[in-house]
C-alpha positions in Angstrom: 42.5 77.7 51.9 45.5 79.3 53.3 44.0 82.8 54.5 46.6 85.9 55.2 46.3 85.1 58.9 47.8 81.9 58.4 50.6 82.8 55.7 51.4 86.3 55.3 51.7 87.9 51.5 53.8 91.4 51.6 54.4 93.6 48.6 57.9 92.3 48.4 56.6 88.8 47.8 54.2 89.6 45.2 56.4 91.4 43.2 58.5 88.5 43.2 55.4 86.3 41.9 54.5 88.5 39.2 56.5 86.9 36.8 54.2 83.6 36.6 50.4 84.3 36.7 50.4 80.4 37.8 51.4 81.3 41.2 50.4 83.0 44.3 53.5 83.8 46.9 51.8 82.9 49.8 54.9 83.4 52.4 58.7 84.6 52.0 61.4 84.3 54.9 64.5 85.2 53.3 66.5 84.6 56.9 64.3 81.9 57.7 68.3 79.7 58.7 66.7 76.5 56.9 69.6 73.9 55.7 68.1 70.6 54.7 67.2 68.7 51.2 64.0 67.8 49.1 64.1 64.4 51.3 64.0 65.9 54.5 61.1 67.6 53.9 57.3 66.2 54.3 53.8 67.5 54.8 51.2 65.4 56.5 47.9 66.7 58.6 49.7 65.7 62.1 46.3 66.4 64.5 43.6 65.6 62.2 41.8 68.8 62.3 42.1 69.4 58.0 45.3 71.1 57.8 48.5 70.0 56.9 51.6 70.8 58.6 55.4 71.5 56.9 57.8 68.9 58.2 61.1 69.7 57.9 64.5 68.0 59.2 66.9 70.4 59.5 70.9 69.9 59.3 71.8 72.5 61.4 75.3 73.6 61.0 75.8 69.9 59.4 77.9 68.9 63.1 75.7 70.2 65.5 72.3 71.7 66.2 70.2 69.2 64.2 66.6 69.7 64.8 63.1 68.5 63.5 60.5 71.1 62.9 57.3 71.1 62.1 55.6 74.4 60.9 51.9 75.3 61.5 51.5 78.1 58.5 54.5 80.2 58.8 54.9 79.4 63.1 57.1 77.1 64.4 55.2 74.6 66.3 57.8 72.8 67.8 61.3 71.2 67.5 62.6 68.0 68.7 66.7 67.5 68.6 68.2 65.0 66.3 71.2 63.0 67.5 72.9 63.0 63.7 72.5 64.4 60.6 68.6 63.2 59.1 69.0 61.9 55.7 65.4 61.6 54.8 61.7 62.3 56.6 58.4 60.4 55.6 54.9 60.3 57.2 53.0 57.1 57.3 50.2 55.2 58.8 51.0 52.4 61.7 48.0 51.6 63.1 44.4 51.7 62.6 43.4 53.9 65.4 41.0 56.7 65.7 41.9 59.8 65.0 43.8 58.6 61.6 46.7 60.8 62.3 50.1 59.6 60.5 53.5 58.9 62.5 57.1 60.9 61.5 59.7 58.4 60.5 62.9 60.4 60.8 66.3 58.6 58.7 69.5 60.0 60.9 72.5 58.3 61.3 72.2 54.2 61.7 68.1 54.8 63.6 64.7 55.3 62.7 63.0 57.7 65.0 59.4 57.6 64.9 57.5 60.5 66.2 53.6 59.7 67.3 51.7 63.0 67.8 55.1 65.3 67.8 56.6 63.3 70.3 59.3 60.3 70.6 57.6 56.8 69.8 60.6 54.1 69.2 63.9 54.4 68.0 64.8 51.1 65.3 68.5 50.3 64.8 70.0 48.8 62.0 71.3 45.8 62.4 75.2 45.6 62.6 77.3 44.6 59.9 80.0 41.8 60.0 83.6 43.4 60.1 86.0 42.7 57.6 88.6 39.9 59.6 91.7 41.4 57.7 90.2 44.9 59.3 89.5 43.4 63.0 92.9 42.0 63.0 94.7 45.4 62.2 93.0 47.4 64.5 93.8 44.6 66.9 97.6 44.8 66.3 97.5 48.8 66.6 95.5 48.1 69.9 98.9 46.4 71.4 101.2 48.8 69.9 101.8 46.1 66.5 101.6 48.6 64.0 102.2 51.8 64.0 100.5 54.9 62.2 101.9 53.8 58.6 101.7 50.4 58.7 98.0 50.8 60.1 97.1 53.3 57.0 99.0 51.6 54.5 96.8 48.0 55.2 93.2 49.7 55.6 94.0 51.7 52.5 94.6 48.4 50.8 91.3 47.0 52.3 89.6 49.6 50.9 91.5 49.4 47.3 90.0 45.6 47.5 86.6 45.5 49.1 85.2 49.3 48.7 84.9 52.1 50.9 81.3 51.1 51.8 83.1 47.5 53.2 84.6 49.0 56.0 84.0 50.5 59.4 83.4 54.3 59.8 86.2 54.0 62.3 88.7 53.0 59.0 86.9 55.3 57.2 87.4 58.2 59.0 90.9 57.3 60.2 91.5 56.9 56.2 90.1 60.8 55.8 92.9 61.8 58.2 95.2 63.9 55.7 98.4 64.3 57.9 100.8 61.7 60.4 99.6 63.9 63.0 96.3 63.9 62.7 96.0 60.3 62.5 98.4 59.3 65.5 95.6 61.5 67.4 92.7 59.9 66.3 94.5 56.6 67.1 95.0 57.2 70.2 91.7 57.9 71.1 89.7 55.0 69.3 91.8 52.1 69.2 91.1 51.3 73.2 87.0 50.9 71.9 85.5 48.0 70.4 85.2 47.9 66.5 81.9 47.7 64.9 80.6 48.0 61.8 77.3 50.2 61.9 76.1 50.6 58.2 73.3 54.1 57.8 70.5 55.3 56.1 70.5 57.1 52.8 67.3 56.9 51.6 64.1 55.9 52.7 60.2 55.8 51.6 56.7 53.9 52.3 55.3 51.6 50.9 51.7 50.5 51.4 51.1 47.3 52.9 47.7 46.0 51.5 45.3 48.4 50.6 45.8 51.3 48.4 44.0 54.1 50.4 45.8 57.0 51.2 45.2 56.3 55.1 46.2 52.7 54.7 49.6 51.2 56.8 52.5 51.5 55.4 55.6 50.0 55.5 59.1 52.0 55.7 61.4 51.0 53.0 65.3 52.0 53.7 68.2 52.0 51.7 71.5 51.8 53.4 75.1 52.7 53.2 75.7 48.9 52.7 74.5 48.8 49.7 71.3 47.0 50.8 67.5 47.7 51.3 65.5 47.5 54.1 61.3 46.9 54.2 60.4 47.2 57.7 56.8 46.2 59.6 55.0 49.1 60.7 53.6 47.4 63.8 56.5 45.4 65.6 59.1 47.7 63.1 60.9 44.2 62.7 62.8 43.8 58.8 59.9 41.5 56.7 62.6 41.9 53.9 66.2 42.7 53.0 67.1 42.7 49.4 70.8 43.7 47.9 72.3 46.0 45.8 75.6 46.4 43.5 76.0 50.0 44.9 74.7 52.5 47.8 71.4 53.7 46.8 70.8 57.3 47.1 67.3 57.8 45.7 64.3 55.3 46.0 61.0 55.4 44.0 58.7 52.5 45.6 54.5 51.6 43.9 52.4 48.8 44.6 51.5 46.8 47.3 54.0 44.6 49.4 51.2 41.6 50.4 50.0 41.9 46.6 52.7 43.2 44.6 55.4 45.7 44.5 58.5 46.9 42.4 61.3 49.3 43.8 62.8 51.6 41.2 66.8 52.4 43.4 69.1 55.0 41.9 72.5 54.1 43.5 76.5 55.8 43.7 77.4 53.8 40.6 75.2 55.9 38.0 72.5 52.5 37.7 69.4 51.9 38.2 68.1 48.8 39.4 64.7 47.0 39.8 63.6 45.0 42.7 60.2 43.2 43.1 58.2 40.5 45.4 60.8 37.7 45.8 63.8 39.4 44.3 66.9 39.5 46.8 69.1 40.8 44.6 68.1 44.0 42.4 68.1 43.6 38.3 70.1 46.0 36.6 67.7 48.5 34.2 69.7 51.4 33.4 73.2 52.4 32.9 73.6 56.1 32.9 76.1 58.6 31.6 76.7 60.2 34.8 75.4 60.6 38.6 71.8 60.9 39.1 70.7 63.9 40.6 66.9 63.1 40.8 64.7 59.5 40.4 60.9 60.0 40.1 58.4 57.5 38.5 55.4 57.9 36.2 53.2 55.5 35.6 55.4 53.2 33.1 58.0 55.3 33.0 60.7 56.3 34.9 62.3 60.2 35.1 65.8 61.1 36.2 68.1 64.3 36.5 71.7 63.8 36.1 74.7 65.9 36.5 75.8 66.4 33.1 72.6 68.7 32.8 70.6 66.5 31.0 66.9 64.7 32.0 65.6 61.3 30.9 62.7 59.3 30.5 63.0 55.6 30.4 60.1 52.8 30.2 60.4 50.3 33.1 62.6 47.8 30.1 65.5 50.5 30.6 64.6 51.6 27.1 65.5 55.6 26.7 62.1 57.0 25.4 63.4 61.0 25.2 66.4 63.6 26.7 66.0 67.2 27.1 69.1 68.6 27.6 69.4 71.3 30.0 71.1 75.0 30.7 72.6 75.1 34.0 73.2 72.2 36.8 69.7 70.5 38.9 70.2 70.5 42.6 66.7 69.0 43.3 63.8 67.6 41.5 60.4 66.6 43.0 57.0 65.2 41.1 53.8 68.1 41.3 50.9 65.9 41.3 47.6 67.9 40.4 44.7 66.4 41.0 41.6 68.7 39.7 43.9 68.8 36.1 44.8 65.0 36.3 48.0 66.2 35.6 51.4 65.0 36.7 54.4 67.6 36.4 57.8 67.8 36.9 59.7 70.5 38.7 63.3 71.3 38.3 65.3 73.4 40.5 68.4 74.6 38.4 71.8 76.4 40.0 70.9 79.4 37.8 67.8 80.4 40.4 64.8 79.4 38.4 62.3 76.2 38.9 61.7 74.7 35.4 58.5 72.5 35.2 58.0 70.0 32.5 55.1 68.3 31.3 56.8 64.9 29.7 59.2 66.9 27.9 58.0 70.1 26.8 58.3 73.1 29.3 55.4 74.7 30.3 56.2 77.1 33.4 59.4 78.6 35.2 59.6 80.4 38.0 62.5 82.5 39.2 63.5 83.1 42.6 66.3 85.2 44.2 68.5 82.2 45.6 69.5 79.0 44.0 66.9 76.4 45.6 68.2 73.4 47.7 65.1 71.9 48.5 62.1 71.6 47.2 58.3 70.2 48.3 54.8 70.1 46.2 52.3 68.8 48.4 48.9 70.2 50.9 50.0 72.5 52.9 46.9 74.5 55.6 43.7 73.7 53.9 45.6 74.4 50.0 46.2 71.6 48.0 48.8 72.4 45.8 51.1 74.2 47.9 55.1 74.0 46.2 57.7 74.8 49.5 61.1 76.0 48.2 64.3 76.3 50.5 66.6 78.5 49.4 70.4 77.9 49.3 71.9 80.7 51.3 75.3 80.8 52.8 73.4 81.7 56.5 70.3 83.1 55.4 68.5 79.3 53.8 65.3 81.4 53.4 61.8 79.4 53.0 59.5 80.5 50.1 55.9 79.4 50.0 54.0 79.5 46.7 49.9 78.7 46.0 48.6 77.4 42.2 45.9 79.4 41.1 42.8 77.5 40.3 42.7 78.5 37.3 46.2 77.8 36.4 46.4 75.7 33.4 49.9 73.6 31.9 49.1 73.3 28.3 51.9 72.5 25.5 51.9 75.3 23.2 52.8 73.2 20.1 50.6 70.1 20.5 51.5 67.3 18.0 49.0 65.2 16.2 44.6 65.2 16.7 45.1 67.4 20.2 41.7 68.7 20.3 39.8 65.4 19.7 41.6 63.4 22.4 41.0 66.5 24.6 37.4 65.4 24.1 36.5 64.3 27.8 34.6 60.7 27.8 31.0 60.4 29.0 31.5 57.9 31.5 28.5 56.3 33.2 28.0 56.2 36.8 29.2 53.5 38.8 26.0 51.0 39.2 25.6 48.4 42.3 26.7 45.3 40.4 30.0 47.7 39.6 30.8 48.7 43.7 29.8 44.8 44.6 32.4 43.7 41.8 35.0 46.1 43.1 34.3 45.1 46.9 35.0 41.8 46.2 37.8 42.2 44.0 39.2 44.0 47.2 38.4 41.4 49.7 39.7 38.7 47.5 42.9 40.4 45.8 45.6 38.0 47.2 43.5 34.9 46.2 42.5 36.1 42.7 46.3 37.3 42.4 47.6 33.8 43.0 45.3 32.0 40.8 46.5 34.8 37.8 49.8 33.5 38.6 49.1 30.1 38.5 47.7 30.2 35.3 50.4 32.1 34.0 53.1 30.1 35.0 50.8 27.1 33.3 50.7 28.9 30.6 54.9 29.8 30.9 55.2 25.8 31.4 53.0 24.8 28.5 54.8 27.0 25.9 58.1 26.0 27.0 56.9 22.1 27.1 55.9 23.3 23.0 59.5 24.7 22.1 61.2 21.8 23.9 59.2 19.1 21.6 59.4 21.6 18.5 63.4 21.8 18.8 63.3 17.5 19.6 61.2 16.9 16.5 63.1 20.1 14.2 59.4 21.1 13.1 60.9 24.8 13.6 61.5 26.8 10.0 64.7 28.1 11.9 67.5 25.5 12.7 69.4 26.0 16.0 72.5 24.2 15.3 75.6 25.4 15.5 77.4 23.0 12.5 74.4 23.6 9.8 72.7 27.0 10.9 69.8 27.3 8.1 66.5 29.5 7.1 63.5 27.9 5.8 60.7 29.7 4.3 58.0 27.8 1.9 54.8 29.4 0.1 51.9 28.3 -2.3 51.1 30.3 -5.7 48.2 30.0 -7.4 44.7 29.1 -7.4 44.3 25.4 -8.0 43.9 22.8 -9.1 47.6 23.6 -10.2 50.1 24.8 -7.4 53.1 26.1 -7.7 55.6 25.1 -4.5 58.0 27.9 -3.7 61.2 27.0 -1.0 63.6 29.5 -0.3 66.4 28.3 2.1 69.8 30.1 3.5 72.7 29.7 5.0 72.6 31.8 8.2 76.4 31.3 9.2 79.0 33.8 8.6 81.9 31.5 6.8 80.9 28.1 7.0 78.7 26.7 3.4 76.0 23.8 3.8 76.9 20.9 1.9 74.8 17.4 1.1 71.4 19.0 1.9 67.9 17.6 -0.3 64.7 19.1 -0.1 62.2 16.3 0.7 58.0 17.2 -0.2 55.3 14.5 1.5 52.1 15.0 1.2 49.0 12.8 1.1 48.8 11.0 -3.0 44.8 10.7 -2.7 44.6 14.9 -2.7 47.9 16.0 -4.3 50.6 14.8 -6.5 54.2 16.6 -6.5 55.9 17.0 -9.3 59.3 16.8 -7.6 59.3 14.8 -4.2 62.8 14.8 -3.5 65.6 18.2 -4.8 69.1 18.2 -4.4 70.4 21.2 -3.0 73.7 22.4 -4.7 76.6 24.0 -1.7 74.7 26.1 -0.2 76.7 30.1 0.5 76.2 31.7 3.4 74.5 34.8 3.0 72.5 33.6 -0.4 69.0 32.5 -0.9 68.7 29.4 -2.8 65.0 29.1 -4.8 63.7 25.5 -5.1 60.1 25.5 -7.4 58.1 22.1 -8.2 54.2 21.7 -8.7 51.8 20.2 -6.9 48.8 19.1 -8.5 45.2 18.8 -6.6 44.0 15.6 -8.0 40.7 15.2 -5.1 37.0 16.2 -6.7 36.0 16.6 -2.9 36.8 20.1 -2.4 38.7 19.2 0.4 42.1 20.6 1.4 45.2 18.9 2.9 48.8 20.1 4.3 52.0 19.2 2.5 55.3 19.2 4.8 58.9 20.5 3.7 61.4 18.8 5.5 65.3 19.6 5.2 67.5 16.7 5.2 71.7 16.1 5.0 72.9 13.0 3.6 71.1 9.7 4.9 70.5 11.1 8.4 67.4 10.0 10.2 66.2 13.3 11.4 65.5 16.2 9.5 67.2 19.3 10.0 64.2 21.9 9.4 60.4 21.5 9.0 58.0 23.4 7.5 54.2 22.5 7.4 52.1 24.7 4.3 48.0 24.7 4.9 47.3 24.1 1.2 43.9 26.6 -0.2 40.8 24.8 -0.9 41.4 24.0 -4.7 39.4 26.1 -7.5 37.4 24.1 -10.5 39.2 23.7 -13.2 36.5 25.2 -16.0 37.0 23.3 -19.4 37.3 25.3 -22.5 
């Protein structure tokens, strides 16, 4: 537990707290000078003595004075200068050495820096991009005095009209954000003697576990990049094991499974879509199309949670089907996911520009919490020896003050309205405890997950193969009730009445096309003549509309005294063609006796 010695409580704070019994304010810094975003914020037990320390990238004054610091209760442990601005901070497992203490993957600029016991482990660099030759050339010709200032600006505008701003260099780039002739005869004159390169950098970035599912298992960084491309790296030789591609830069990343098993990345990106990437994929599969700019991406399970701009939050199942929208009062500048384990409950926590935190549970609201700044930033993890620990950053002009807040343990998220049998489903289950044969299953299931997966996936794509082998012969022999054609597009649907030994035959068939009529068509009855007899084998079918069901009756007489039971087949035929154009196969009842009067 967080003791006051650790994280200090005033009266000030409290007051502050009073307005949700759910919370504890633990610590408040109002000029605590914090300027940094929900992704640049972590919380990881650094020296594996049980308590977790507050990892935060800070942005400085956003051109200078970037720092990483790490927090030991409300003390600043230490600090270690960034070279650019961070974009993102995870913690992750590398190795599987004693102590298990996790390393600090810091995102800034076009580098990984990974930090091993608060101190600088290796530095990975992205690799460089190809430059655009239309680019090259023009920065060549300005080199030797070419082109001048115009002409220069006038093609790389062009390039950028064409290709995107992501497809050129951040020398074009920032030569294109030069607003005056001035301005951009300066910066020419200092760049163009320099090589051109094309360094792409880091927007987003997560783990991802390699191949066990423990909380102290490697991981794997996953990166998204300003080249609209992602990034798995190996956590041991840090050396790219995969590079997938997107339509657009990603900006938020939402990563599950296992990457030796399986996986699936859920990427937010610039455009306002959300794509899917999984084992094998190189290119990501378009899910979502949103109505404006995501502002948050968080995943649940099966479903998938985002914030957007225009005040509004979703909920999505992993098809891209919209399951529910809450619509919101003011803006969301952050969002994060509050994972409570002794309630198997997972929340969701919105920071809105009208200085209140809004959790949700799915969709209903069940807590807010009001502070005295809007919050930029915004962490639920351990924090000391607490478990659910939620670290706010305020927005402040100078001040960016730090707000620490504690669940209770006896805080409790319940819907006040719940909708259908609430109280039996609250009902916990009496589940039995977990015998030897159950841990021996498990360990081997564990042992063997790679092999058991592949053999699922064989049989699966046997069973994939044998159902397609099925439609390919059904639509060869036309013993479908549905005709695929394009010139006679028709709808067959045949049923039995009655009891026996006298059936009646009932055959409705349409014309599915929007303009065209069906024209020469018979219906043709075949059955074996030692069980049935039909009435009427073979119906002409009058011009058929399109839109209108056309009824065709006839009986069918049982004439076996086995008590046995046979099929009769419907086939659809035009004019004297060999084929038939639909087929329909009715499992005739075993026939009742006929009682004499």
């Amino acid at each position: 537990m967080i003791t006051a010695s650790v994280l200090s409580v005033n009266s000030s704070a409290m007051s502050s707290s009073s307005e949700s019994d759910r919370w504890l304010t633990a610590h408040h810094d109002p000029l605590a000078a914090l300027y940094t975003f929900g992704s640049c914020i972590a919380m990881a037990d650094l020296h594996g003595d049980g308590e977790a320390k507050l990892i935060i990238a800070d942005l400085g004054t956003g051109a200078y004075n970037m720092k990483l610091k790490v927090y030991k209760g409300t003390t600043l442990m230490s600090e270690n200068t960034l070279i650019d601005l961070p974009t993102g901070v995870v913690t992750f497992h590398m190795d599987t050495t004693e102590p298990r203490v996790p390393a600090v993957a810091v995102a800034s600029g076009s580098y990984i820096y990974i930090y091993k016991n608060l101190r600088p482990y290796f530095k990975f660099t992205l690799p460089t991009l190809e430059v655009n030759p239309m680019e090259f050339d023009a920065w060549n010709q300005a080199r030797d005095d070419l082109l001048d200032v115009s002409l220069l600006y006038e093609i790389l505008d062009s390039i950028r009209q064409e290709i995107g701003e992501f497809g050129l260099t951040t020398r074009s780039q920032r030569f294109l954000m030069c607003t005056d002739h001035a301005a951009q005869t300066k910066f020419l004159d200092i760049h163009k003697g320099f090589l051109l390169k094309r360094q792409t950098v880091v927007t987003c970035i997560s783990t991802l576990k390699k191949s066990h599912a423990e909380e102290d298992a490697i991981s794997c960084l996953v990166l998204g990049t300003e080249s609209a491309n992602i990034f798995i790296l190996d956590p041991e030789a840090f050396t790219i094991l995969n590079s997938m591609s997107l339509q657009s830069v990603p900006v938020f990343l939402s990563v599950s499974g296992l990457y030796d098993v399986e996986y699936r990345v859920v990427v937010a990106c610039r455009n306002g879509h959300i794509y899917t990437l999984k084992r094998g994929c190189k290119v990501g599969k378009p899910t979502i199309e949103l109505n404006s700019q995501p502002v948050g991406l968080l995943r649940k399970e099966k479903s998938i949670i985002v914030a957007t701009m225009d005040k509004n939050l979703h909920c999505y199942n992993n098809r891209g089907k919209r399951l529910w929208t809450v619509p919101l009062t003011a803006s969301v500048t952050c969002m994060e996911s509050m994972e409570i384990r002794t309630l198997g409950l997972c929340l969701t926590a919105l920071a809105m520009s009208d200085r209140r935190v809004l959790i949700y549970r799915d969709k209903h609201l069940v807590d807010t919490i009001h502070t005295e700044d809007s919050v930029s930033a915004m962490k639920f993890d351990r924090f000391g020896r607490e478990d659910n620990t939620l670290i706010l950053v305020m927005k402040g002009a100078i001040s960016g003050g730090l707000l620490v807040k504690i669940l209770k343990r006896t805080a409790r998220f319940e819907i006040e309205e719940p909708q259908g049998p609430s109280q039996v489903q609250a009902l916990k289950l009496n589940i039995p405890k977990k015998t030897k044969l159950f841990v021996d299953q498990t360990m081997r299931e564990r042992e063997n997950s790679i092999l058991m997966h592949r053999v699922f996936q064989h049989d699966l794509y046997r069973l994939r193969l044998d159902t397609a082998r099925a439609y390919v012969q059904a639509l060869e022999t036309s013993s479908n009730p549905v005709s695929l054609s394009q010139l006679e597009p028709l709808k067959l649907s045949a049923q039995i009445l009655g009891l026996g030994p006298n059936f009646k035959l009932r055959v409705e068939l349409q014309n599915t096309s929007t303009s065209t009529p069906s024209l020469n068509l018979a219906v043709v009855l075949h059955c074996d003549d030692r069980v049935y007899n039909v009435q009427h084998s073979y119906i002409q079918i009058p011009m058929l509309v399109p839109g209108v069901i056309h009824v065709v009756e006839t009986l069918v007489n049982c004439v076996s005294e086995l008590g046995i039971a046979d099929i009769v087949r419907v086939f659809v035929v035009k004019g004297k063609a060999l084929r038939p154009l639909l087929t329909a196969v009715i499992n005739m009842p075993v026939s009742e006796v006929l009682i004499a009067s």
